[in-house]
C-alpha positions as CSV (number, residue, x, y, z in Angstrom):
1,X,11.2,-9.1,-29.2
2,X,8.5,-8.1,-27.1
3,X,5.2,-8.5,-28.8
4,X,3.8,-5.0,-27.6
5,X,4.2,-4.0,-31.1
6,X,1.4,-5.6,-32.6
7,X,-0.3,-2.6,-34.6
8,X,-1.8,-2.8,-38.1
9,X,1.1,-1.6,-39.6
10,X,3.0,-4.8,-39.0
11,X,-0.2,-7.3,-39.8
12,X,2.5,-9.3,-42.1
13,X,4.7,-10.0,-39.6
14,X,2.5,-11.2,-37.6
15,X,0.9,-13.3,-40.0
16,X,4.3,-14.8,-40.9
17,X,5.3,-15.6,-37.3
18,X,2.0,-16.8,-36.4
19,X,2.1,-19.7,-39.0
20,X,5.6,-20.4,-37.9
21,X,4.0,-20.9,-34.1
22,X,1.5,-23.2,-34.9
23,X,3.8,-25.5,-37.2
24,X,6.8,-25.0,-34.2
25,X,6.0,-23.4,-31.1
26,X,9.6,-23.9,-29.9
27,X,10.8,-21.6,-32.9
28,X,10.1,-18.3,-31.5
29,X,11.1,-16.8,-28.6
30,X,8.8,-16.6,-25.0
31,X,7.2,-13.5,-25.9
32,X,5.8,-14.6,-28.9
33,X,4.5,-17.6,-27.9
34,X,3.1,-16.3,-25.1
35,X,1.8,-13.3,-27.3
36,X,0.4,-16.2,-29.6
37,X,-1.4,-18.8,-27.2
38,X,-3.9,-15.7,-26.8
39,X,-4.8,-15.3,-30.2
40,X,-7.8,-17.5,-30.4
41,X,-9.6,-15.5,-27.3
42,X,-8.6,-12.4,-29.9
43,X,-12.7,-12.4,-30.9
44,X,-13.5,-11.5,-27.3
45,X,-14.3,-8.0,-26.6
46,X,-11.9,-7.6,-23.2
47,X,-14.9,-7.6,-20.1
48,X,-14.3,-9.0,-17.1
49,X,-10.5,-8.6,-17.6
50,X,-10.0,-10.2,-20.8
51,X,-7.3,-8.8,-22.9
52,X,-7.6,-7.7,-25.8
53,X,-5.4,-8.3,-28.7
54,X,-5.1,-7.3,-32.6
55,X,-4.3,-10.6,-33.9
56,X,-3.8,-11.3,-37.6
57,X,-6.7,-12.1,-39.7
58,X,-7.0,-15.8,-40.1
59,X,-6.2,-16.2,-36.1
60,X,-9.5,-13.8,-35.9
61,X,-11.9,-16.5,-37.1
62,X,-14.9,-17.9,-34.9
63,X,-13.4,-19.9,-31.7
64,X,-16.1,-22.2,-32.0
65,X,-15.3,-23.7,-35.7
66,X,-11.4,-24.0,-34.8
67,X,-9.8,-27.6,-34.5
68,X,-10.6,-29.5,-31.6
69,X,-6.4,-28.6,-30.1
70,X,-7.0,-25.0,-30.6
71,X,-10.0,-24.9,-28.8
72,X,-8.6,-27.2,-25.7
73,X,-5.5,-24.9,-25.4
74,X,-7.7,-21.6,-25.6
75,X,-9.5,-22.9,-22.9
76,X,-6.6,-23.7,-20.4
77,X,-5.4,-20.0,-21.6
78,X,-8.7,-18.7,-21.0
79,X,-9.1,-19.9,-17.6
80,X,-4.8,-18.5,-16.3
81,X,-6.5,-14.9,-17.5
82,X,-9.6,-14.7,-16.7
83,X,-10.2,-18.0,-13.4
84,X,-9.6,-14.8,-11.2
85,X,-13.3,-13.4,-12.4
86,X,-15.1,-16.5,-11.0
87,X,-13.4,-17.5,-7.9
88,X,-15.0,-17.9,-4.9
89,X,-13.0,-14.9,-2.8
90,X,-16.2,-14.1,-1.2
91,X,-17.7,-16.6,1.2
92,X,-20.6,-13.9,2.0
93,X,-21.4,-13.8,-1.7
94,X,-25.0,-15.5,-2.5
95,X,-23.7,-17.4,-5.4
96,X,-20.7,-17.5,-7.4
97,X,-19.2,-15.1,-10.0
98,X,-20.2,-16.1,-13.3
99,X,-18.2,-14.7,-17.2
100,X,-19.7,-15.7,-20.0
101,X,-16.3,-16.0,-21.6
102,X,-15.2,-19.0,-19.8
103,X,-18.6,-21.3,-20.7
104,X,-18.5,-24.0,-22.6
105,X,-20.3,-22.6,-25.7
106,X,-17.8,-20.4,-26.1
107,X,-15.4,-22.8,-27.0
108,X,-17.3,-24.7,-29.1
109,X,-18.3,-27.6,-26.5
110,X,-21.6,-29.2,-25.1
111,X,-21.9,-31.3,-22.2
112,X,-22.0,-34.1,-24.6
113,X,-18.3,-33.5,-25.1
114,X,-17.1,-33.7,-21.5
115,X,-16.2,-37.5,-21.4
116,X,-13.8,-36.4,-24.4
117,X,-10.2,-37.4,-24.0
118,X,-8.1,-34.5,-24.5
119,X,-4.7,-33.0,-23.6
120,X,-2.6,-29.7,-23.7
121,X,0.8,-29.0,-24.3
122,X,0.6,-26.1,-22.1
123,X,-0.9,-27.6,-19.2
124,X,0.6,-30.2,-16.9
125,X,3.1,-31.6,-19.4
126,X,0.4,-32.5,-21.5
127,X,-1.4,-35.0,-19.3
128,X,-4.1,-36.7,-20.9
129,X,-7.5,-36.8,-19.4
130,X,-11.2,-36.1,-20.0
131,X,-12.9,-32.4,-20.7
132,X,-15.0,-32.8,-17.5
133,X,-11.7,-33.4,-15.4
134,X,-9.4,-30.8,-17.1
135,X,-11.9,-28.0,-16.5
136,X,-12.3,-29.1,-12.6
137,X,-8.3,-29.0,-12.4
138,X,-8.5,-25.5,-14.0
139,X,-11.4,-24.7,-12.1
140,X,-9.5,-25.8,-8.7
141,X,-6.2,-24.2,-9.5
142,X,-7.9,-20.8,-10.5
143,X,-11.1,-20.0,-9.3
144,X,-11.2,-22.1,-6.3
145,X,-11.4,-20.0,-3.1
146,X,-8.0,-18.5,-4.3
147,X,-7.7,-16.7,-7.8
148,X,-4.2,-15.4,-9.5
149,X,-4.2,-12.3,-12.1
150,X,-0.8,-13.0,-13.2
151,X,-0.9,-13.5,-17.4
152,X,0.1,-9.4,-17.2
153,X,3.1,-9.7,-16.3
154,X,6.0,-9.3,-18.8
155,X,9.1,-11.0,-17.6
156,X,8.4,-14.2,-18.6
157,X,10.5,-16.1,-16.0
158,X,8.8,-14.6,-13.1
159,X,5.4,-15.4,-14.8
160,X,6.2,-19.4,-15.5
161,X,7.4,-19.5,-12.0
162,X,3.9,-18.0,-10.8
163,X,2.2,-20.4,-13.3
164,X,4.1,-23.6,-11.9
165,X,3.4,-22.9,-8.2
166,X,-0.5,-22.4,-8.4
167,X,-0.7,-25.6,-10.7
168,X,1.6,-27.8,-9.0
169,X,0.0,-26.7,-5.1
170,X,-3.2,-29.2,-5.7
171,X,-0.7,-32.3,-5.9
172,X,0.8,-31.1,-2.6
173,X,0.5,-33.5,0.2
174,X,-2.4,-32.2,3.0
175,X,-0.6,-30.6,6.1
176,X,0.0,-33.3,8.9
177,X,-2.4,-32.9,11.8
178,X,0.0,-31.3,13.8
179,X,0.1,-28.5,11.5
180,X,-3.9,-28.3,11.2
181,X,-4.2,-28.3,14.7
182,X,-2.1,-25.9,15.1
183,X,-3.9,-23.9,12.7
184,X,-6.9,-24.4,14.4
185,X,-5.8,-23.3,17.5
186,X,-5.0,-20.2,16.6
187,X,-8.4,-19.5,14.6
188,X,-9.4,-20.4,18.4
189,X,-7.7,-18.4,19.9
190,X,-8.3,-15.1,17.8
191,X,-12.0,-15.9,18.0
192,X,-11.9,-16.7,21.5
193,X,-10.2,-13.1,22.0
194,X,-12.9,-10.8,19.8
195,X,-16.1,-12.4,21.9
196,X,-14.4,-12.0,25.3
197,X,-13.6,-8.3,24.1
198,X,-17.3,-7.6,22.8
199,X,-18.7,-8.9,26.3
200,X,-16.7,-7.5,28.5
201,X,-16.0,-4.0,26.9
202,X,-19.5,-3.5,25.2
203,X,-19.6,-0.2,23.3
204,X,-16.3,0.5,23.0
205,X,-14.1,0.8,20.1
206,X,-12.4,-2.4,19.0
207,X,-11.9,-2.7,15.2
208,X,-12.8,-6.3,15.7
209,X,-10.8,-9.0,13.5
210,X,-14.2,-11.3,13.2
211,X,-15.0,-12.4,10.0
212,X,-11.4,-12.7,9.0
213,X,-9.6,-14.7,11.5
214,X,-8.0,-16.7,8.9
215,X,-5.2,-13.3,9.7
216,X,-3.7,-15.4,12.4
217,X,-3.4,-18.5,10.4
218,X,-1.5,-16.4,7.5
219,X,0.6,-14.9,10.4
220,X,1.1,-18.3,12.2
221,X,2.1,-19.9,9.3
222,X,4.5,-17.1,7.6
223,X,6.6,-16.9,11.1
224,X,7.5,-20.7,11.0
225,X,8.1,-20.0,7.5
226,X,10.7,-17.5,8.3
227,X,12.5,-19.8,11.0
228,X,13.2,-22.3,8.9
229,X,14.3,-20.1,6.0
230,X,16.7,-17.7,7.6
231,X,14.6,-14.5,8.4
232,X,15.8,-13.2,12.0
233,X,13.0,-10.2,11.8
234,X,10.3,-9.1,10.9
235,X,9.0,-5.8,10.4
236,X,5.6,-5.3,10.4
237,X,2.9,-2.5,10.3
238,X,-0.8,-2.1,10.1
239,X,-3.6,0.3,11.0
240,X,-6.7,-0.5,13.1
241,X,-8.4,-3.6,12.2
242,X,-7.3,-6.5,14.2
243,X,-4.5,-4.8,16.0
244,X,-5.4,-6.1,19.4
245,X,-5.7,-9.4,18.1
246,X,-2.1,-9.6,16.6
247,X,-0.7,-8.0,19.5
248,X,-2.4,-10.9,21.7
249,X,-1.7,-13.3,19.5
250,X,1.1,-13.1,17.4
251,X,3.0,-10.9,19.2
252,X,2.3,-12.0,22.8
253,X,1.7,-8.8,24.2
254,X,0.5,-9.6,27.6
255,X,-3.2,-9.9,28.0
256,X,-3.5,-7.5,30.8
257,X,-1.9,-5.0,29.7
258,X,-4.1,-4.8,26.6
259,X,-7.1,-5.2,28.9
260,X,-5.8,-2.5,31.2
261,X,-6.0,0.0,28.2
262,X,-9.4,-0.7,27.5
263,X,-10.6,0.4,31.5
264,X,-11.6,4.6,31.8
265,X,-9.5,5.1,34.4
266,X,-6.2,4.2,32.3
267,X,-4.2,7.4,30.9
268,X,-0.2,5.8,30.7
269,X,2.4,8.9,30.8
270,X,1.8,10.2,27.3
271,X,-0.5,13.1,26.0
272,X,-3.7,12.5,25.1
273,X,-3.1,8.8,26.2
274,X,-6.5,7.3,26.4
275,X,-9.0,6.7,24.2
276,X,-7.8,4.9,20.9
277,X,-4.8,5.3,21.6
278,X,-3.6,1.7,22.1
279,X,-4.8,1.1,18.3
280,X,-1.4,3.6,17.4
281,X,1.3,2.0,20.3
282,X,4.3,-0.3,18.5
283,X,5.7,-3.7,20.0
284,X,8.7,-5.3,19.9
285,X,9.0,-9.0,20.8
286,X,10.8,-12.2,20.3
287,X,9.2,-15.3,19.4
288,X,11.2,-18.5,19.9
289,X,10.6,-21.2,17.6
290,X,12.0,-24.8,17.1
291,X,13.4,-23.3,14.2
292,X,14.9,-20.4,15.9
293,X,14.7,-17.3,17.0
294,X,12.0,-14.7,15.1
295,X,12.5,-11.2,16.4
296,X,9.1,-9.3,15.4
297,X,9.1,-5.3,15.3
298,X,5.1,-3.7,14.8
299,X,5.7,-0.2,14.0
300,X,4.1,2.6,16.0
301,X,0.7,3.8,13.9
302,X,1.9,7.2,13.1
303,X,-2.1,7.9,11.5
304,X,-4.9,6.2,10.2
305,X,-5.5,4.1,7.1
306,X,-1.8,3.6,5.3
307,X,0.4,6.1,6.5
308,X,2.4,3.8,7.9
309,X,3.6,1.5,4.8
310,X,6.5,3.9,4.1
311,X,7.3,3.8,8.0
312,X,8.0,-0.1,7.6
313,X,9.8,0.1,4.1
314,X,12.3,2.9,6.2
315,X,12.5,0.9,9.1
316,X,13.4,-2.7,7.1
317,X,15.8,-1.3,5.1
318,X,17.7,0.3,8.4
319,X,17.5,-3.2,9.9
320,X,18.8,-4.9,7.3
321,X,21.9,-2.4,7.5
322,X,21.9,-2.9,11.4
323,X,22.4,-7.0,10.4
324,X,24.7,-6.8,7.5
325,X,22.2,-7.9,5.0
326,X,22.5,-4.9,2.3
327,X,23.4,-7.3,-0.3
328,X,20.9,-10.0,-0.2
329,X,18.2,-8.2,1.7
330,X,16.9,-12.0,2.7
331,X,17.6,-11.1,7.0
332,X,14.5,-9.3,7.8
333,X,11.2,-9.3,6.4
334,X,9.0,-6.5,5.6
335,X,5.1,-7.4,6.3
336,X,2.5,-4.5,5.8
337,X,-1.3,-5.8,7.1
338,X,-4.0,-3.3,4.7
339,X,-7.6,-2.6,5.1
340,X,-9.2,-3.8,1.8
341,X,-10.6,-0.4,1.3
342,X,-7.7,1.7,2.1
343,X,-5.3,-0.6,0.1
344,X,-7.5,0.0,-3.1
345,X,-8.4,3.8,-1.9
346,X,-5.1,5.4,-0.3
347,X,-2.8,6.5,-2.6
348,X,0.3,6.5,-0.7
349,X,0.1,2.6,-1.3
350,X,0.5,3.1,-4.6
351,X,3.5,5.7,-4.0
352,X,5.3,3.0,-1.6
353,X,4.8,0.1,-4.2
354,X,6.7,2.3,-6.7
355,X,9.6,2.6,-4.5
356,X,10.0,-1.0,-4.2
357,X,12.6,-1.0,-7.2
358,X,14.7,1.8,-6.9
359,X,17.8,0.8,-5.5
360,X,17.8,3.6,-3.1
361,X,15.1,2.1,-1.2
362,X,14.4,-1.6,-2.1
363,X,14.0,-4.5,0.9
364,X,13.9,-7.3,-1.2
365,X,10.7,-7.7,-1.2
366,X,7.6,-7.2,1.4
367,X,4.4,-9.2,2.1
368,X,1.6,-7.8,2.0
369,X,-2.1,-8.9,3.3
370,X,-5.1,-7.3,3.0
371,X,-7.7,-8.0,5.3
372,X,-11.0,-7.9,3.5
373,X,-14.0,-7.8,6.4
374,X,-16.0,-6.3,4.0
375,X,-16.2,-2.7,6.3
376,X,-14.9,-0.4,4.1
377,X,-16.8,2.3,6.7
378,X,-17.0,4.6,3.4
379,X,-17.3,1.6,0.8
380,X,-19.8,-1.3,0.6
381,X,-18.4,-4.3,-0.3
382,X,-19.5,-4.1,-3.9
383,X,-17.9,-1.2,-4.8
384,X,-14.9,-2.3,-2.8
């Protein structure tokens, strides 16, 4: 039963399933456990993304004068809902997000107890170790430079799978330095690619990709990821920011051509061809891989902002026909590239998520980035 229910009118239900979760936690199903490892944050009053729940009376007593096992496993549930609200997503930032509901205080600690030997059932098989180094493995898994909003969701498969991958990725061997070289290279390379075009085309539109190079990193990565996993395409779209550089780089578009469309005297066979108009042109290329073959497919920008998400979604699912992969949808990719203001912003973002599960129009799943230079043109970065 899902625990959505929990009203007033039922208190004595919940009272009786409660005390059978803390003598058995293995006696109920998922959802009320899940419902249940929550109740002792149920004093908090739900800023900074807490949740808010009406738990039974005796679960609504002070945090602070709990046992000491209530108090650890409210605080590794405390930091998979609310690690997201003080982790270091900005590096422009002056200093680092701070809630008051993950402090020590509020769990009834002191830096005294730090050196404390404790353990969790719900965290890491129940591992023992001290305070100080539980709450830097919580603090590392979820409000590192990468933080996870994922306690919301409701099929409770899908959310322990989320929950195993961010807390089992700090044990993961360090990529060989091949790989980080490789990586390297193409931060390199991107960079190398934005100051040539700020020199040599000075005053001219550009959408630059600066400040968030890590774009080509993500991209370099994902392709070799599709190689060795099966993908034979990938269908991509994106608007402005960075275009050039993904066509460059990812892509391969040759370099003169995309330096030939930045001189005045350029105007191809199309109407209204110069100007910004290379920001709107598609690609279509073939990278080759020791994995394999990876053919990439960057729709034409039909507009500005997100007007081309559906485009993509359309254009995936007719691929994935074209290869005989309507069952499984695993052939070709989907990969939409946002503007951070214009993926919060645009409504038509929203619209296309909706689709994603009607069976009329599903791909199996897209990937989505959004790049976050902090130029929301319309938005500062706060509000954004």
């Amino acid at each position: 039963m899902h625990p959505s229910f929990a009203t007033r009118l039922n208190l004595d239900l919940l009272e009786q399933n409660y005390e059978r979760w803390q003598k058995d936690p293995d006696s109920l199903d998922s959802g009320w456990s899940a419902f249940f490892e929550g109740f002792e944050l149920g004093n908090f009053d739900g800023k900074n993304g807490a949740t808010v729940a009406v738990a039974p009376a005796e679960a609504r007593r002070d945090l602070r004068e709990s046992p000491l096992q209530t108090r650890i496993d409210a605080l590794v549930y405390a930091y998979r809902i609310l690690g997201h609200t003080i982790a270091r997503v900005n590096p422009l930032a002056e200093k680092r997000p701070e809630n008051p509901l993950l402090t020590l205080r509020e769990f009834g600690f002191s830096d005294k107890d730090l050196d404390y030997r404790v353990s969790s059932k719900f965290f890491l098989d129940g591992r023992q170790m001290t305070l100080r180094e539980m709450i830097a493995l919580l603090d590392q898994i979820y409000a590192s430079s990468i933080g996870a909003e994922f306690q919301h969701i409701q099929n409770t498969r899908i959310r322990d799978w989320v929950r195993h991958r961010l807390e089992s990725r700090i044990f993961a061997p360090s990529p060989s330095p091949e790989i980080q070289v490789a990586l390297l290279r193409s931060l390199l390379e991107a960079e190398t690619f934005e100051v040539f075009l700020h020199t040599s085309y000075v005053g001219q539109k550009r959408f630059s990709l600066q400040g968030a190079e890590g774009l080509m990193a993500i991209l370099d990565t994902l392709l070799h990821k599709c190689a060795s996993d099966g993908i034979e395409e990938i269908c991509m779209g994106m608007a402005h920011r960075g275009r050039l550089n993904v066509l460059a780089n990812f892509l391969r578009k040759s370099l003169n051509v995309i330096f030939t469309e930045f001189t005045e005297n350029y105007v191809p066979a199309l109407v209204a061809g110069d100007g910004d108009v290379k920001y709107h042109l598609g690609y279509r290329t073939v990278r080759k891989l020791a994995a394999g073959e990876v053919e990439i497919r960057l729709s034409a920008n039909p507009s500005h902002l997100e007007a081309v998400d559906p485009v993509v979604e359309g254009t995936a699912r007719a691929r994935q026909r074209i290869r005989g992969d309507t069952e499984h949808r695993r052939k070709v990719l989907p990969l939409l590239i946002h503007g951070d203001a214009a993926f919060a912003g645009q409504g038509i973002v929203a619209e296309t998520l909706n689709m994603s599960q009607l069976a009329g129009y599903s791909t199996g799943g897209t990937f989505h980035i959004v790049v976050n230079n902090q130029i929301g043109f319309t938005t500062l970065p706060e509000d954004g």
